[in-house]
N, C-alpha and C positions, 0 to 999 in steps of 0.2 A: 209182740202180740201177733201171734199167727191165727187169727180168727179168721171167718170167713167175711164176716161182718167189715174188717179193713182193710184186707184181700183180696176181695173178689175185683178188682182193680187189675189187678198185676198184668195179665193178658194184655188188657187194652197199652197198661205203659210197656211191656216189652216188645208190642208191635211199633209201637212210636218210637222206641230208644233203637231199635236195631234197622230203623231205617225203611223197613215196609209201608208205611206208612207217605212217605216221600216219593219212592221207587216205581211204586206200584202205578198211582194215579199220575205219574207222569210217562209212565208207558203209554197206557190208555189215552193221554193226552196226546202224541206220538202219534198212535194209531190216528184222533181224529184229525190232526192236520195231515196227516198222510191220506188219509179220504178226503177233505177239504181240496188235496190238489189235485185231487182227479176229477174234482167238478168245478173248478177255476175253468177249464177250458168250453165247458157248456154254459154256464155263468156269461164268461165273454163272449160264446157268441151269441146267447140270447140279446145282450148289450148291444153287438150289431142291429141286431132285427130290430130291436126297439127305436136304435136310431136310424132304422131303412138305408143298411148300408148298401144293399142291393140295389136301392135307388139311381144310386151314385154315379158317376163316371165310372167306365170300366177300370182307369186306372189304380182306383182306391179299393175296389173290389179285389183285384188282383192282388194288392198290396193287404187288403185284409186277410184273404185266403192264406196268404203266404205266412205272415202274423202271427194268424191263428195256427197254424199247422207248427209253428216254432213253439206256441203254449201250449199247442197237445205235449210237443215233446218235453220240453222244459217242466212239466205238471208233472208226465210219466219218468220221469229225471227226478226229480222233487217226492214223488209218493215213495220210489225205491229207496231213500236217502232217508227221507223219515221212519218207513216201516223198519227199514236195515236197524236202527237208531234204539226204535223199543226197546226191542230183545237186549242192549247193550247197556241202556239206563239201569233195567234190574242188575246188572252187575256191576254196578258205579263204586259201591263200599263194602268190603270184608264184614263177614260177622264180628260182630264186638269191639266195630269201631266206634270212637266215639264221638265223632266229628260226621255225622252220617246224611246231614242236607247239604251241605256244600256241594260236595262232589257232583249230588243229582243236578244242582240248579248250574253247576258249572259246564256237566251234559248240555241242559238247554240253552246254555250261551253259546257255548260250541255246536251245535248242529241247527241253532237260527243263524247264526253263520254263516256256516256253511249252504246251507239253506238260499240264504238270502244273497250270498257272494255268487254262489252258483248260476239262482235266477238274473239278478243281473248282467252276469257275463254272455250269459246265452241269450236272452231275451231283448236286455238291455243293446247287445252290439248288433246284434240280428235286425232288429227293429230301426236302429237308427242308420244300419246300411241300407236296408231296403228302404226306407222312407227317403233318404237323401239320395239315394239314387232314384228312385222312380218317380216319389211326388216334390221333392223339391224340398221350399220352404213353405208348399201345402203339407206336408206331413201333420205337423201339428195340430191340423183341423181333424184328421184322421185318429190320432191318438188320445185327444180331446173326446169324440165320441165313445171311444172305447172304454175309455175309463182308466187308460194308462198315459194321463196328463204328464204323470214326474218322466216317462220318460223325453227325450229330446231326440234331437235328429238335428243332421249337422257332420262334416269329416271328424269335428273335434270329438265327438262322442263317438265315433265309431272304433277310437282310438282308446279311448276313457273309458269305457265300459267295460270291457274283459280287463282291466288294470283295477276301477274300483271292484269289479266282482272277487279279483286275487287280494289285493286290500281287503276288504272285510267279512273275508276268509279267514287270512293269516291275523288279523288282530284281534277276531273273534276266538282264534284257537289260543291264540298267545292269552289272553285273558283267562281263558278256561285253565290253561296249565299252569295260572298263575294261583286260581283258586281251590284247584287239586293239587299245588307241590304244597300249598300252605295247609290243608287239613290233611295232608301225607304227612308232613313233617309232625305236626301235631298230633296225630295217631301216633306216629313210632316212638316220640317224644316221651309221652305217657305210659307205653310198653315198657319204658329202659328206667 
């Protein structure tokens, strides 16, 4: 029955089957965490203000300054890496695959990832040298304010931190490649 009446459907399901539907809104999504980390660094330091880190001993000022200057860059590190990211989700699946969310959601496990291995390696090892060098095992009270409690300060972390950032990097990506060779295989599979 090729009527219009049972038809006029068709559109909406070939945008769903070929993947536009998946591809698209997680561009977009892309985009807003990549805006997101360009106001992380205004976010924390309105954080400051609120908890009058100005107030403070010079030392903690000095150490927040410093902090903060590592999440401008870490954020402008973080926006480049998401925006880069969009553009590459739309090309996640071939036309007329048939396997065509996987790949996309496999994208976003691989560039929270990366993402987030990133963040910590830089933020994370930056933070817990400058805090145990300059405040000691006052840091804590310092990070506490901020609103970045998870991370520590300590030699051991100074150590730890760029190794978990390259850790859940690499296990981030190895998962995503695990979820892309398996709808790869399954695509070609179906071709043959």
């Amino acid at each position: 029955m090729e009527n219009k009446f049972f038809t006029f459907i068709k559109p909406y399901l070939s945008y769903i089957d070929n993947g536009h539907l998946y591809r698209k809104p997680f561009s977009w999504l892309y985009a807003l965490l990549a805006i997101f980390n360009l106001i992380l660094p205004i976010h924390v330091f309105y954080q400051a203000l609120e908890h009058r880190i100005f107030d403070t001993p010079a030392k903690f000022v000095i150490v927040f300054l410093l902090v903060w200057i590592i999440i401008v860059f870490a954020s402008w590190i973080s926006f480049q890496l998401w925006w880069d990211r969009k553009s590459k989700v739309i090309t996640t699946s071939a036309e007329g695959a048939e396997f065509v969310a996987t790949p996309v959601f496999s994208h976003l496990i691989q560039t929270l990832g990366e993402w987030l291995g990133t963040w910590i390696g830089i933020v994370g090892f930056s933070v817990a040298l400058l805090t145990t060098l300059i405040l000691g095992d006052e840091g804590y009270y310092l990070l506490r304010h901020l609103g970045l409690g998870l991370l520590r300060t300590g030699f051991l972390f100074i150590i730890l931190m760029p190794v978990y950032g390259f850790l859940i990097i690499v296990a981030s990506r190895f998962l995503a490649e695990q979820f892309r060779a398996l709808s790869s295989i399954a695509n070609n599979t179906r071709k043959n």
